[in-house]
N, C-alpha and C positions, 0 to 999 in steps of 0.2 A: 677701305678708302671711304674717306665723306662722303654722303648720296649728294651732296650739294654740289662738292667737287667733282663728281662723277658725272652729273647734269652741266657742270660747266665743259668739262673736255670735250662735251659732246657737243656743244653747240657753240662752244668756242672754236671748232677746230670746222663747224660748219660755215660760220660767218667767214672763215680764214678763207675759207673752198668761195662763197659768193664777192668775198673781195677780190682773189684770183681770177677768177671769171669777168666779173667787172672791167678788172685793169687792161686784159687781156686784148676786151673789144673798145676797149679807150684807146690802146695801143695801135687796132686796125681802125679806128676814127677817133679823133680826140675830140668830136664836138658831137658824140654819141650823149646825148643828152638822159635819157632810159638808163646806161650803163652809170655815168654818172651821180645819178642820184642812186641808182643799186651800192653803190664805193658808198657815197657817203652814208646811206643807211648801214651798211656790213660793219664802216667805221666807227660809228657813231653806239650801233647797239655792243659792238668787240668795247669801247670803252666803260662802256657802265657794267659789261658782264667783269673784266679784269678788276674793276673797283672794288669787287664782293672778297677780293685775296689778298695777300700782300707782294701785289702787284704793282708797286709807285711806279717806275721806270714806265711800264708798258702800259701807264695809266696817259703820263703822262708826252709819251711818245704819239700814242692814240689821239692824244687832244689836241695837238698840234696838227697830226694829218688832216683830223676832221675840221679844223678852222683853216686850213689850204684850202680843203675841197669845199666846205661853203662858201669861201671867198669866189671858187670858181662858179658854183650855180650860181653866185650873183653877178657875174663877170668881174668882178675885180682881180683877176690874176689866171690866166691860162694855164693851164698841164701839158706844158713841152715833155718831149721826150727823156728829157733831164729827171724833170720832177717827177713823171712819171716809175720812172726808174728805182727814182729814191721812195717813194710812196709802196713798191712795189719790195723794197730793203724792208717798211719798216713793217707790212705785215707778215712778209719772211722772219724778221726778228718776231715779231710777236708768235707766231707758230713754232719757233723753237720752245719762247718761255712758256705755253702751255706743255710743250714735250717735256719741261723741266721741273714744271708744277707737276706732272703728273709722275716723273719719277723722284722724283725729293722734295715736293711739295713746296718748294721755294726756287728763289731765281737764282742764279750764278751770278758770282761776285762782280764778275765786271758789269753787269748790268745795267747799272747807274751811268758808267761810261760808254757803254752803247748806247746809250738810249740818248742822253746829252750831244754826242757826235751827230747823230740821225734829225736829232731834233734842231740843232745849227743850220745842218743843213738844209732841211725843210722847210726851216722858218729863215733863212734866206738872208737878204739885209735888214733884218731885226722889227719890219714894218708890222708882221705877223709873229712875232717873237713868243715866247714863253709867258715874259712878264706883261706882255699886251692879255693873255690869253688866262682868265679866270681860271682856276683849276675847281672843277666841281669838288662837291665838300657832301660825304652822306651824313644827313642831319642825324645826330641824337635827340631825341626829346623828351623830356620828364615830364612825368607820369600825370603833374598838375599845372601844364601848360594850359592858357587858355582853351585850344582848338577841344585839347580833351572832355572840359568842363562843357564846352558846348555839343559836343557831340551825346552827351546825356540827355540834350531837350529836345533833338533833332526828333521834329514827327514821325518823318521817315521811319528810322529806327524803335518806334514808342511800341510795336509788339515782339519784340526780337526779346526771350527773356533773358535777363543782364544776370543769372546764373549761370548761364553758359557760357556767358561770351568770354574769355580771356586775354585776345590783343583788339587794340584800336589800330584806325591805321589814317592819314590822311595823305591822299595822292594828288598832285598839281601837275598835270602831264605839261610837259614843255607847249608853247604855243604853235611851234611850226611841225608838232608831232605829226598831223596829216600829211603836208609831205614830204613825211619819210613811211608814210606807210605805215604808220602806227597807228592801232586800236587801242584806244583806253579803258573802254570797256571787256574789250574781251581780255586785257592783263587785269582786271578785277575780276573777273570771270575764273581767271585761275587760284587765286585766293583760295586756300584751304580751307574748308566747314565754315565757308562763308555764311556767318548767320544775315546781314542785312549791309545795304548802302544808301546813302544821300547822296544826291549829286547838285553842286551848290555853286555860285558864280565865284570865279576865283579870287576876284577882287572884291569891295564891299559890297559891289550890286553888279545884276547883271546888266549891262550896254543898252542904251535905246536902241528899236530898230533900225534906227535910221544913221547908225554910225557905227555899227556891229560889222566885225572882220567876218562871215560866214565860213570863211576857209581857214581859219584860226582856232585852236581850243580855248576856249572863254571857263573852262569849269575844271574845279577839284570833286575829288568822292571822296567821303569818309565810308567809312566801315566800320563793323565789329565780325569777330571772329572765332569760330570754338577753337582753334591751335596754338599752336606757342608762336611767340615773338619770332625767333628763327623761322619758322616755316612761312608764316605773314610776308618776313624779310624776302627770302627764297624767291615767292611770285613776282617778285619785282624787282630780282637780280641784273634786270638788263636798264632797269632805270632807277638807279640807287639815289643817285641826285634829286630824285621827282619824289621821292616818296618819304612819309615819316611816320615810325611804327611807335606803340608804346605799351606797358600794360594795361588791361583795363580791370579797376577793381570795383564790381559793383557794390552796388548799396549796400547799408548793412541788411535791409527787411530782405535781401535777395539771397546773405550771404549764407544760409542755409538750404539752398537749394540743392537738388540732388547733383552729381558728378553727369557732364554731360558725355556721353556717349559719341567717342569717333564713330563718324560714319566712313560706310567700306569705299575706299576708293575703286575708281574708275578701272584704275587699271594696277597690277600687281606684277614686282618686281620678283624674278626667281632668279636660283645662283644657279649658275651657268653647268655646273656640275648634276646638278637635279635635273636639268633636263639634257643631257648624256646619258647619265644612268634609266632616262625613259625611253629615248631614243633604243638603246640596249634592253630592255626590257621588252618592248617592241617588236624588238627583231629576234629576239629567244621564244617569242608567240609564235610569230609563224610559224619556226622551224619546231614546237611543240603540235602545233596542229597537223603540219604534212607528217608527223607520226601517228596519224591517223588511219594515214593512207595502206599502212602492209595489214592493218587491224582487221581494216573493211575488206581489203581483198582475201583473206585467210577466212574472214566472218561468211564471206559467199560460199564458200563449200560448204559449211554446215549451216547455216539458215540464211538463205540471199533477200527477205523481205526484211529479217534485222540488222543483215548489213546494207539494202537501199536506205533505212532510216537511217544509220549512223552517216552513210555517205552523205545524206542530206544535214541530217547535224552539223557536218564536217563542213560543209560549203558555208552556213550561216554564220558557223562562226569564222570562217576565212575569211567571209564577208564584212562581217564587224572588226574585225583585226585589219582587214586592210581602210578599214576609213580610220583604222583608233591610228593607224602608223599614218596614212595621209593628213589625219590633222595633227599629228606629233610633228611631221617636218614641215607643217605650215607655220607652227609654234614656231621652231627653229631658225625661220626665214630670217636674214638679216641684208640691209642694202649695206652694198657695195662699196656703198660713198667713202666713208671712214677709213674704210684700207687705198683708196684712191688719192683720195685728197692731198699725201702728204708729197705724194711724188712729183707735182710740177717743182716743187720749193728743193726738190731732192736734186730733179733733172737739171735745173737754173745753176744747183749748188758744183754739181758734175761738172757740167760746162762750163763754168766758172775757172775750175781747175787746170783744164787743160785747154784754154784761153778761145772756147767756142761760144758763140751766140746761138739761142735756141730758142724756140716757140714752140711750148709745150701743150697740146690741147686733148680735151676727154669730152667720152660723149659715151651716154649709157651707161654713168655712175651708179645711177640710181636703181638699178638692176637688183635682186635680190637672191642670194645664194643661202646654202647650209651655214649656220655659224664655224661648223668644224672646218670648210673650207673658205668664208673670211678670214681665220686666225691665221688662216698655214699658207695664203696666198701673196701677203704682201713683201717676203723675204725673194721669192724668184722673180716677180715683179720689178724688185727692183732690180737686181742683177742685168734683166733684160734692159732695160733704161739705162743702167750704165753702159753695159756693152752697146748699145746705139748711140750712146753719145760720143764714147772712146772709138769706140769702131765702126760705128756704121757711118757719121757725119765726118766729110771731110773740113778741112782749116777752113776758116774763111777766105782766103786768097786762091785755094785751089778750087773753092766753088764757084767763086767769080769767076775765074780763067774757066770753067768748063760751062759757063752760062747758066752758072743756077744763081738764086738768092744769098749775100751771105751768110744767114740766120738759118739755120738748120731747122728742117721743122720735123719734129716728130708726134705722133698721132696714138690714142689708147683711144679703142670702142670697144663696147663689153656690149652685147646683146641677149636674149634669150631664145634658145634655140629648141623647143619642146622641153624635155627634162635635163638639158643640158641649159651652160652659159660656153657663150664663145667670148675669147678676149684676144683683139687682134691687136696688135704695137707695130707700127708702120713710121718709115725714114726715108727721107729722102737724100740717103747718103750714096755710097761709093757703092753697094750691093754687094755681094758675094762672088767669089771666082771660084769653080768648081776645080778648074785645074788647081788654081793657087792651095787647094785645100786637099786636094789626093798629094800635090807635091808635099805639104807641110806634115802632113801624117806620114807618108816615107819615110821625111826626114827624122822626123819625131822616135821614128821605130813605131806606131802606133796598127801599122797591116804592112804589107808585102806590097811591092810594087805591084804586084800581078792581082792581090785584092781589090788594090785603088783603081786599078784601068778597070775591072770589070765592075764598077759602081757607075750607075747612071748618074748625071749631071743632078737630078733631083736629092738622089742618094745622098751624093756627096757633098750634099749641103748639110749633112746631118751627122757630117763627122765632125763639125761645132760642139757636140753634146758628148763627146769619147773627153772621158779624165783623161786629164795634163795636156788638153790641145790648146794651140793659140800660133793664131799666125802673128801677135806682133813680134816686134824686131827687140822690142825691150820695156820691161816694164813698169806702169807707170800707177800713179796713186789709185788708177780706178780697176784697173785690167791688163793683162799679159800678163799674168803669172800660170796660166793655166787652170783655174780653179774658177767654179762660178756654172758657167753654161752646162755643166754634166751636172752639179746641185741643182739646175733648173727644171730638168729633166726627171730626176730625182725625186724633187719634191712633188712637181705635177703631177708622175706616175702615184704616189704613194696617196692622190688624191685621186684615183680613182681616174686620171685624163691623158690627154694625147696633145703633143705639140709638134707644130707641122710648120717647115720654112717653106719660101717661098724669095726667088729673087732676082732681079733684074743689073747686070753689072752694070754702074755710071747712074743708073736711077734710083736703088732703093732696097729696102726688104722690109720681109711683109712676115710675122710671125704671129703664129693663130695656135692658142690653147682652147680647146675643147675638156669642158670639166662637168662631173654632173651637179645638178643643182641641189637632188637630195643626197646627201653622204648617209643615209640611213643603214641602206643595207645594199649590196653590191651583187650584180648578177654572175653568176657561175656556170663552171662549164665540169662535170665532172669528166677525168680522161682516169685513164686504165693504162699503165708504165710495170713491165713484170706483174707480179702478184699486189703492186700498190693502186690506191684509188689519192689520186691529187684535184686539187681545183685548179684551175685557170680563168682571169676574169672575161667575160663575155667582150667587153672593150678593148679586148688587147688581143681578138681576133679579127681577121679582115673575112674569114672563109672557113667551113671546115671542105675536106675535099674526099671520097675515098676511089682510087686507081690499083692497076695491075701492079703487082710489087715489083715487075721487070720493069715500069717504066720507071724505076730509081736507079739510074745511072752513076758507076763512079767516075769523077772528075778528079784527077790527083788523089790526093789523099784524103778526100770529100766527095760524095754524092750530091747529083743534082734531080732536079725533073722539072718536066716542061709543064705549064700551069698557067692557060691560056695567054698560050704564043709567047711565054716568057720561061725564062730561065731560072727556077728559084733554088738555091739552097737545099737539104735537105740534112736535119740533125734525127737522131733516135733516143728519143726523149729516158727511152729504159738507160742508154747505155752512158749519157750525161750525167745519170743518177748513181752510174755504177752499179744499177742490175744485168740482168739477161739482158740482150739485144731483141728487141721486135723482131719476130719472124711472120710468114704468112705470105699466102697468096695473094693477099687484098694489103696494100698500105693505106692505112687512114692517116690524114696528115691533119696536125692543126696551123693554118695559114696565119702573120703575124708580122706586123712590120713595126715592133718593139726594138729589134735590135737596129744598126745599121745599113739594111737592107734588107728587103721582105726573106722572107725564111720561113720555112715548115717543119714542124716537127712530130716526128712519126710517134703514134700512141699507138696501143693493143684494142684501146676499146673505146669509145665514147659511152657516157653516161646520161644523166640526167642534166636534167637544167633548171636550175632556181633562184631564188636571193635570200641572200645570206647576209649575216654580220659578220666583218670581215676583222677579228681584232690582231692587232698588232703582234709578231713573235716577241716571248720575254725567256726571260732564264736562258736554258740553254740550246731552247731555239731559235733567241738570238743573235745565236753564233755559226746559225748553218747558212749555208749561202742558199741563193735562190728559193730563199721560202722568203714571201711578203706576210703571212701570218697564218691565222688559224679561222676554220671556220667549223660550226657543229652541224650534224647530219641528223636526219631526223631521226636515227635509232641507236644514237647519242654517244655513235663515235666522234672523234678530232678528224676534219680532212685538214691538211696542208695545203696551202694557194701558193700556189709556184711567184718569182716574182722572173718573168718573161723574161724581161732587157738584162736583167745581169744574169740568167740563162744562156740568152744567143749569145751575148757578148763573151 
């Protein structure tokens, strides 16, 4: 993909996020004056960045909103609820055609007549019309325009050698640029191998003091450049209008000057794959170093002062291994924002369909996780969103009749929690009915009557996540089909996390994912099943336990035991496998509330504990159930990492 267009999604789809936000508290005060000029700056820079594409529609869909809203900072026209709404259409349309620039690099055909439709709208009774409304125009300029010839005599510029320089450039920042928050200086600041700049009154002369606007930009900059025209163009993507680029061919006595030399930028772009592959490189250190560890102990029988040194070696270099891997996943860090963003436009989109009003808010976007788990987190996410829209919000009418708002409100807070991220999604809809949901498993065939009565009310909020459930009555474009909430589960586990409900009937629910922050490398538990050695991840333990093997009691056709003052489950993890069955005087249990309700499963042995990379099963491991992948040990056999939930389940 284009780096230019890659720079655009990205801060095209940020300006989408601070126009959202804007509207949002326009929405809770319309004469929120701060939020208003936030809209109009979000508006105003989203049209000069869409200008740089072939983007007409959204150019000019853009240009119209932003002459609304400056109508409004000058009071000449209010933002009712109507307008608001519409205003609120057109930067939903435009976040789709950045979604469409970036998969086909172009807009969809109807385009032109969405944008037209929006734009009627917006511009109302014609007073603020299209044809009142200049459409900005990005200047071309040839090479022996005036401005160019004069930028050769500019003092300024008189030690800058003109063998280097290859684009000129001259920039007129709008006049009311200040308030909107725009620096001019520092958009020339970004200018590539910026060799030099003039900064010149805009018009013939600069203003006497005595009649000069101080809160006005009164000045253009020229420049020279060592980059090419494109890159020149680039820095001032967000104000294509204001700016005009050209080559510059210096003198001839110049034109034998050597080739100027890029200088190293700031910062350096890497493919996302190189650093995966360091991440895994990283994490095959460790577990080469803890092969250290049988070396030094065997080394002690026959000389223990050369294996105190090698133990001491071993530490130093654990030590540098663990900052090389610490600053590998500080590398990796990525915010939040980007997989957040598109979901208010998503939830609006949701509710839309099945005729709900909604008020979508975030808070703790800008949080920063592993890159591996931004990728893989925005597909449950949404799941979760829609099933709160479909399920969790009731109609508008039934929420008046029960004294709430009609406009459904739902909540996303994502925080950081030591080496985790929490992400809580909160409703204030109908809540959950624990009966309604051991009933609908019944019915379903999904457990036994007699399974569902013995699940706690907490439990049985968590039979939402069992493939093919769904209490609705029939299904609709978002949900009740059964599918969805057990992929949500699914994807979360296979990131390394844990998702826990939480609900109140008539008031709401509250659903909280716990995830780690670094996907590096994953903590382990080794267990001991017959003659095998398996992992199990540290997270998807609540407890290890070891008791009398008589207090494993049989219950039906299952064993139980008591585990402080409660009742848990108990499976034997050899005989799930299909080995030997655990015998012993002593049961060790490993404690786990992965499946449907807390559960123990009896091992022969516990092991060690360390962190691992955890890679994915392929070929024809996977096709075995209950393995989540492979992990190497440090005397460089393969363990198997069990995956829990499709275990108990």
């Amino acid at each position: 993909m284009d780096e230019l267009l890659q720079q655009f999604l990205l801060e095209g789809r940020d300006l989408v996020a601070d126009a959202h936000a804007a509207l949002v508290a326009l929405g809770r005060d319309a004469r929120d004056r701060p939020a208003l000029d936030r809209l109009f700056r979000a508006t105003h820079t989203l049209k000069g960045s869409v200008a740089l594409f072939d983007m007409a529609p959204a150019e000019r869909l853009l240009h119209v909103a932003e002459a609304r809203l400056e109508g409004a900072r000058k009071g000449d026209g209010a933002l009712d609820e109507a307008m608001l709404d519409l205003l609120m259409q057109a930067i939903d349309q435009t976040d789709r055609w950045i979604d469409a620039m970036e998969g086909a690099a172009s807009l969809d055909a109807d385009a032109t007549g969405l944008s037209d439709r929006l734009i009627a709208l917006i511009a109302g009774d014609g007073e603020t019309g299209e044809a009142d409304l200049p459409l900005p125009v990005s200047p071309r300029v040839a090479a022996d325009q005036d401005w160019i010839a004069a930028l050769r005599s500019r003092a300024e510029l008189a030690m800058v050698d003109p063998g280097r320089a290859r684009t000129a450039f001259r920039y007129t920042p709008d006049p009311d640029c200040f308030f909107r928050g725009e620096d001019p200086l520092s958009m020339v600041e970004n200018v590539p191998q910026l060799l030099g700049i003039a900064i010149l009154p805009a018009g013939d002369a600069w203003p006497d003091l005595a009649t000069c606007e101080p809160f006005r930009c009164m000045a253009a900059i020229e420049g020279l450049s060592a980059a090419d025209e494109a890159q020149v163009r680039a820095a001032f993507r967000l104000a294509p209008d204001q700016i005009a680029v050209a080559p510059f061919n210096p003198s001839p006595a110049a034109s034998d000057s050597a080739p100027y030399a890029a200088e190293l930028a700031a910062t350096l772009r890497v493919e996302a794959a190189r650093l995966d592959r360091l991440a895994d490189q990283s994490g095959e250190l460790a577990v080469a170093i803890r092969a250290l560890q049988p070396i030094a102990a065997r080394l002690r029988a026959i000389d223990p002062l050369l294996a105190a040194e090698l133990r001491a070696a071993e530490d130093e270099i654990a030590r540098v291994a663990g900052q090389l891997q610490r600053s590998v996943a500080q590398v990796r860090l990525v915010s939040l924002e980007p997989v957040l963003r598109r979901l208010p436009r998503l939830a609006r989109e949701a509710a839309a369909m099945v005729d709900k009003a909604i008020r979508f808010t975030i808070k703790g976007e800008t949080a920063q996780v592993d890159k591996q788990l931004a990728d893989q987190l925005f597909e449950p996410l949404l799941h979760l969103v829609r099933n709160a829209v479909d399920h969790g919000l009731e109609p508008a009418g039934q929420r008046v009749a029960s004294g709430k708002p009609a406009e459904g409100r739902i909540g996303l807070a994502v925080r950081q929690d030591g080496g985790h991220i929490s992400i809580v999604l909160t409703d204030d809809g109908r809540g959950i009915d624990p009966q309604a949901m051991r009933a609908a498993a019944v019915a379903k065939g999904l457990m036994s009557g007699e399974a569902a009565a013995a699940l706690s009310d907490a439990e049985a909020l968590h039979i939402v996540f069992l493939p093919g459930f769904s209490t609705a009555e029939s299904a609709t474009m978002l949900s009740g089909r059964g599918v969805g909430m057990d992929a949500v589960r699914a994807a979360v586990e296979r990131l390394a996390g844990t998702i826990a409900i939480q609900s109140d009937v008539g008031r709401g629910t509250r659903i909280t994912l716990r995830l780690p922050a670094n996907a590096i490398t994953t903590p382990l538990l080794v267990v001991a099943a017959g003659d095998r050695q398996l992992g199990v991840r540290l997270d998807q333990i609540v407890e290890t336990a070891r008791i009398d093997a008589s207090a494993v009691q049989p219950v039906g056709q299952a064993h139980a035991c008591i585990l402080r003052d409660r009742t848990v489950p108990v499976l034997d993890l050899a005989a799930l496998l299909g080995l030997e069955p655990t015998s012993g005087a002593l049961a060790r249990l490993v404690v786990t509330d992965a499946g449907p309700c807390r559960t123990a499963l009896r091992v022969a042995a516990f092991g060690e504990r360390f962190d691992a990379v955890v890679r994915e099963s392929t070929g024809l491991l996977a096709a075995m159930p209950a393995v989540a992948g492979t992990a190497m040990m440090s005397d460089g056999s393969v363990l198997l990492v069990l995956d829990l939930p499709e275990l108990v389940a």
